[in-house]
DRENLUMSE-390112 format. One record per residue (C-alpha): residue number from 1; residue in three letters; x, y, z. Coordinates in steps of 0.02 Angstrom, whole numbers, plus 32768, in hexadecimal, padded with zeros to 4 digits. Each point is the difference from the previous one (the first is absolute). Layout:
N
[r NUM,ALA,[X,Y,Z]]
...
END
This chain:
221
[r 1,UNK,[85C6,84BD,78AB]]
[r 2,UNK,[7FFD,7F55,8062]]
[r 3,UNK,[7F8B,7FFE,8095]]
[r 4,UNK,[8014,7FBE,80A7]]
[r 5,UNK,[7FA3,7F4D,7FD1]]
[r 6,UNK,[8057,7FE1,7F54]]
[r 7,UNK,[80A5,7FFF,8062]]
[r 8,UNK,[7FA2,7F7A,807B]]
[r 9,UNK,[7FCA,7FA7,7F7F]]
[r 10,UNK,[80A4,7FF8,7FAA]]
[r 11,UNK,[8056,7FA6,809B]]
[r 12,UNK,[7F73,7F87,8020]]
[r 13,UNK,[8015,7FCE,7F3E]]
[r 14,UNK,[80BE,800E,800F]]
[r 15,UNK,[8045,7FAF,808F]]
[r 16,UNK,[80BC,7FEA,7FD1]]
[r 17,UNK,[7FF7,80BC,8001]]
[r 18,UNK,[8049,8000,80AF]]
[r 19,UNK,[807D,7F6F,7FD1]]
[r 20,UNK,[8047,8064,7F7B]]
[r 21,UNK,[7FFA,80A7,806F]]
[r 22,UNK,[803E,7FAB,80B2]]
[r 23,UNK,[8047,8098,802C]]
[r 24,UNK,[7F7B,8073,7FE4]]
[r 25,UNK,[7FBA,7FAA,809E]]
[r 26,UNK,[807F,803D,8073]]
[r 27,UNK,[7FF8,80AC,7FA8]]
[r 28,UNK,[7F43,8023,801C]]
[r 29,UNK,[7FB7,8056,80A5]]
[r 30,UNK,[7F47,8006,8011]]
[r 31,UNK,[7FA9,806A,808D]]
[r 32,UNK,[7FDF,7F7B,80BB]]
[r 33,UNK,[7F47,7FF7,8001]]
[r 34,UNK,[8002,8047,80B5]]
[r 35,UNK,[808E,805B,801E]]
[r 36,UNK,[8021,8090,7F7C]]
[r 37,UNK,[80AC,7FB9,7FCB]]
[r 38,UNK,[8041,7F9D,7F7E]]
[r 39,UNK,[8027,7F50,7FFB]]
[r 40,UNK,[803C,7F6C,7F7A]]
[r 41,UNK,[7F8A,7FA2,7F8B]]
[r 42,UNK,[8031,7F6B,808B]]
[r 43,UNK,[7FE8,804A,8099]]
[r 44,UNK,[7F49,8043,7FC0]]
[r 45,UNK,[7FE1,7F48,7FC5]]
[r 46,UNK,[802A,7FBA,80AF]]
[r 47,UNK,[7F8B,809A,8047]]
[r 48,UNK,[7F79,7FC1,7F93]]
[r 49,UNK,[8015,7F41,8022]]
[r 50,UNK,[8000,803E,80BF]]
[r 51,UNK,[7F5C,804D,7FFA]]
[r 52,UNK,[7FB7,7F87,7F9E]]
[r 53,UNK,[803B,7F85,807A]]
[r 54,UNK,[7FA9,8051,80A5]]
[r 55,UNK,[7F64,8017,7F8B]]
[r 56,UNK,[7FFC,7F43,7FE0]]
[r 57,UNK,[8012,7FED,80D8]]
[r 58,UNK,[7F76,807D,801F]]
[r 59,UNK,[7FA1,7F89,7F72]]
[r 60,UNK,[803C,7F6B,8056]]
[r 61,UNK,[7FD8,8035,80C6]]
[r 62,UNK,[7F4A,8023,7FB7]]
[r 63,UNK,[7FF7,7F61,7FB0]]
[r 64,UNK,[8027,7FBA,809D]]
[r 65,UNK,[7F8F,8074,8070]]
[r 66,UNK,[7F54,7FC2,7F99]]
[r 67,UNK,[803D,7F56,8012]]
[r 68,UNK,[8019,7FF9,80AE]]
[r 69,UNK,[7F4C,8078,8006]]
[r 70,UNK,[7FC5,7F73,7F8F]]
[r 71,UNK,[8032,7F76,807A]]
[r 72,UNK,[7FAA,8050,80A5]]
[r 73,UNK,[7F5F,8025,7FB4]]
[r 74,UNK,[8002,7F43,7FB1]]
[r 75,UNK,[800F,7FC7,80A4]]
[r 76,UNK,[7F7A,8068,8048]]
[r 77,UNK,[7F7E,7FC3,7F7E]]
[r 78,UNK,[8054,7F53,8032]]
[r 79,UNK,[7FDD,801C,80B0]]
[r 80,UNK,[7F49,804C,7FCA]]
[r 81,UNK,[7FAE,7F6F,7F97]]
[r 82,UNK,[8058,7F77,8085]]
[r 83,UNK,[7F82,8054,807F]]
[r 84,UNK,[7F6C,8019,7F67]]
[r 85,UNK,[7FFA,7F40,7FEE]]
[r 86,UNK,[8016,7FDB,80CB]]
[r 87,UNK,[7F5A,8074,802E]]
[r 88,UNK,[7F65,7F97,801C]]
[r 89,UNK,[7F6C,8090,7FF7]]
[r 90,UNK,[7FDD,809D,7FBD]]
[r 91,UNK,[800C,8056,809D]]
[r 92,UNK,[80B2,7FB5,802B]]
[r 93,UNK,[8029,803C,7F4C]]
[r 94,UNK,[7FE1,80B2,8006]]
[r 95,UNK,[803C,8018,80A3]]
[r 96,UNK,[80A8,7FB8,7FCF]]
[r 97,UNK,[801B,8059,7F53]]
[r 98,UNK,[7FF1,80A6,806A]]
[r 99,UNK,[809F,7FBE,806F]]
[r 100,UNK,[8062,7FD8,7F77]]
[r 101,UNK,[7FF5,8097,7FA5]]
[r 102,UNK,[800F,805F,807D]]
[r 103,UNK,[809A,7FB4,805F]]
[r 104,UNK,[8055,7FA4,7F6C]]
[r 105,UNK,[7FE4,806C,7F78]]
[r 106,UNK,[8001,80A7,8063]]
[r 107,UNK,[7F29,8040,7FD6]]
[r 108,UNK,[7FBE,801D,807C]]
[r 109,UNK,[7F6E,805D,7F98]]
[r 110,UNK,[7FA3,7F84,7FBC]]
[r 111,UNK,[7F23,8011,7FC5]]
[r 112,UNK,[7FD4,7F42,7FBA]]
[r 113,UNK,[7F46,800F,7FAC]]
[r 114,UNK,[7FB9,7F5E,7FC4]]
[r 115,UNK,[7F53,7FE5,7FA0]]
[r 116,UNK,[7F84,7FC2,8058]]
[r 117,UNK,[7FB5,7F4E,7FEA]]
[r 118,UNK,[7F9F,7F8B,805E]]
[r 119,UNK,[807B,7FCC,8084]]
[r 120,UNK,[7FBF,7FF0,80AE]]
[r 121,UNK,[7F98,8099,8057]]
[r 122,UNK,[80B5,801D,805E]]
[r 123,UNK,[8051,8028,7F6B]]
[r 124,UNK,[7FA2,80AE,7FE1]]
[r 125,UNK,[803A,8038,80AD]]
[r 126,UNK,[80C2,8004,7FBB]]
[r 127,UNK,[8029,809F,7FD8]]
[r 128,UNK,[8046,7FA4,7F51]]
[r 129,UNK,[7F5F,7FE7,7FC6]]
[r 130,UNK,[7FB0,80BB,8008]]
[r 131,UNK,[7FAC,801B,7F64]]
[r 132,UNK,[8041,805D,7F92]]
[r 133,UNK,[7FB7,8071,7F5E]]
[r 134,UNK,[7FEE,7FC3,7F68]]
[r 135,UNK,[8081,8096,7FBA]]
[r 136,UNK,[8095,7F9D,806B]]
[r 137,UNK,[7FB3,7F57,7FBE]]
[r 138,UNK,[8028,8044,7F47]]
[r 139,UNK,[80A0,8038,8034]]
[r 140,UNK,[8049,7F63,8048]]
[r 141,UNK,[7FAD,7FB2,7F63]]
[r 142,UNK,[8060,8065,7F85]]
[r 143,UNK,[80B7,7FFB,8044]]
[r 144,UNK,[8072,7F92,7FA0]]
[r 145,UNK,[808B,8001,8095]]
[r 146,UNK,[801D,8046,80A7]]
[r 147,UNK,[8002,80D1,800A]]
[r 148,UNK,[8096,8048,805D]]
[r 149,UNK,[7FE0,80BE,801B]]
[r 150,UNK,[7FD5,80A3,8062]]
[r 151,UNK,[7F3F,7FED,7FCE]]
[r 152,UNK,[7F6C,7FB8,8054]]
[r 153,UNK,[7F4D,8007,7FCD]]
[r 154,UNK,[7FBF,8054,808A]]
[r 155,UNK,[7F7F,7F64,8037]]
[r 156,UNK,[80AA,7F97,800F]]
[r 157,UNK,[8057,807B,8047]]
[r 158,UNK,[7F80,800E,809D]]
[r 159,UNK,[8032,7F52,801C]]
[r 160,UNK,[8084,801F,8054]]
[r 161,UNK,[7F8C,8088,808C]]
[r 162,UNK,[8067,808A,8052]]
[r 163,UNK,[80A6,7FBE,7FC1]]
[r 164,UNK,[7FD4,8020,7F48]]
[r 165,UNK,[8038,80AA,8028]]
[r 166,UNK,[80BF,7FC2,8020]]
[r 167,UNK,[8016,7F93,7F6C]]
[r 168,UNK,[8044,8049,7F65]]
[r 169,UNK,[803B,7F62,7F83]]
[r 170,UNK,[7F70,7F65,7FE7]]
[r 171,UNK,[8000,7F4E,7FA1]]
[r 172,UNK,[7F5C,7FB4,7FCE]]
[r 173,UNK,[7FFE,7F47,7FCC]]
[r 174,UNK,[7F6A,7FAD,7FC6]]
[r 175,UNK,[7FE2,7F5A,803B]]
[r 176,UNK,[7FCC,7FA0,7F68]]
[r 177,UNK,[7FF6,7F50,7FC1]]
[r 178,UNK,[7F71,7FD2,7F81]]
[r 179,UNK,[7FA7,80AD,8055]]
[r 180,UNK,[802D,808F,8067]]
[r 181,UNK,[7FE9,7FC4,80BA]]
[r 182,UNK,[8035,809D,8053]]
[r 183,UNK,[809C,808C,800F]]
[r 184,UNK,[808B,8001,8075]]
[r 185,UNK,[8052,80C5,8028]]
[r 186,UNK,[8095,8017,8037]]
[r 187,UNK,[8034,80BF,8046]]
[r 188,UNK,[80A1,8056,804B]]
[r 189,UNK,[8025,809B,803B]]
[r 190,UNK,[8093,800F,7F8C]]
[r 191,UNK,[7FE2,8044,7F47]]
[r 192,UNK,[809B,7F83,7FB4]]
[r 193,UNK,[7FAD,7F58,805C]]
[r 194,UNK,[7F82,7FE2,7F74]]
[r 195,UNK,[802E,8068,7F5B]]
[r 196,UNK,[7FA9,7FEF,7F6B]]
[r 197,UNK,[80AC,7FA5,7F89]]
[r 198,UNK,[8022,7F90,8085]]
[r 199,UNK,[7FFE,7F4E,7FD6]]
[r 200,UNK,[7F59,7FA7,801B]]
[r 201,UNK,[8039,7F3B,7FFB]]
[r 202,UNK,[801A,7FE1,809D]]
[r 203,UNK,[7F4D,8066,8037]]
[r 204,UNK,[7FB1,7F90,7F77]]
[r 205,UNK,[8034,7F4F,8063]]
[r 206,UNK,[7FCF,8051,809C]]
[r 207,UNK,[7F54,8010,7FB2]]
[r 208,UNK,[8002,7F64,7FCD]]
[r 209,UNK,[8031,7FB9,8094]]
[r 210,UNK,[7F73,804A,8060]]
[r 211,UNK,[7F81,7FE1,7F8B]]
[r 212,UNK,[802A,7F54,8000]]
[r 213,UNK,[8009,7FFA,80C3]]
[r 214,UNK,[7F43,8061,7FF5]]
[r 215,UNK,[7FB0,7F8C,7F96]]
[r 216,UNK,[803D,7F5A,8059]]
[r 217,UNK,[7FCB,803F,8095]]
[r 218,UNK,[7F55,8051,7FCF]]
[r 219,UNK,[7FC9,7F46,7F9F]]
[r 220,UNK,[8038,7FBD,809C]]
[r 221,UNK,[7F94,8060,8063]]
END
């Protein structure tokens, strides 16, 4: 008995089939995918090149979407290092990272912890440059790339004091050049901000941005 696919196959292999059988075509009813009835061989084609085509728009307006997505955040880290390279002192620097994550890139939730060195006596009263334990040390030291999740060591996570509580989604980027100089968090109260397949190029240049900013700044000093 000849099954479903051997018929298939036969008409892929035999494609004069339907030039020898032209009126077959106009014969044949097949059931409409949606509504219960039957319909021609062409009117299901032009059903399938239909759906098809508003799969290839939905394709198309999402192609477009993480462009444009693309675009604003380029121009935020465009905005971002113009300011890294105008800052002329640590203190100048820190403050200003804060305002531009929090009013162009919309985190307002933001713990910065750098290792300590031996900048001026000033420089230990920043809350930046709190010591931390060596567990978080060997952390930062281990992580390839930036972590986008719902989890927090809990040392990090008191970081961010009584609004710890309100923050559900984190990203950790280690700020690293030759060595680990220190660990920039990033929370939100919504679980979707920072998820853990989310893209992590653009968080990579933004720790390289800083940690370029960081170390100009600190020789400087």
């Amino acid at each position: 008995m000849m099954k479903p696919e051997d018929v298939a196959h036969y008409l892929r292999k035999n494609p004069q089939f339907f030039d020898d059988y032209a009126e077959m075509l106009a014969d044949i009813r097949i059931p409409h995918p949606y509504e219960g009835r039957v319909i021609s061989i062409s009117e299901r084609q032009m059903i399938s090149l239909r759906e098809k085509n508003r799969q290839l728009q939905v394709k198309l307006h999402e192609l477009i979407n993480i462009g444009e997505n693309n675009d604003k955040i380029s121009e935020k880290m465009h905005r971002l290092a113009v300011a890294l390279v105008a800052f002329n002192s640590l203190e100048e620097m820190l403050h200003g990272l804060n305002n531009h994550l929090r009013d162009d890139f919309a985190i307002p939730h933001v713990a910065l912890r750098l290792w300590s060195s031996n900048q001026a006596a000033s420089e230990g009263q920043r809350l930046e440059f709190t010591p931390v334990s060596d567990t978080v040390h060997a952390l930062v030291d281990n992580m390839t790339r930036p972590y986008c999740g719902p989890h927090l060591a809990d040392e990090i996570n008191q970081w961010f004091g009584q609004d710890a509580q309100l923050l559900r989604s984190f990203c950790m980027i280690p700020l690293r050049r030759k060595h680990t100089i220190g660990l920039l968090v990033m929370g939100s109260p919504e679980l979707e901000r920072f998820y853990p397949d989310m893209g992590t190029l653009y968080l990579e240049r933004l720790g390289a941005l800083i940690t370029g900013a960081l170390t100009r700044l600190k020789n400087k000093g």
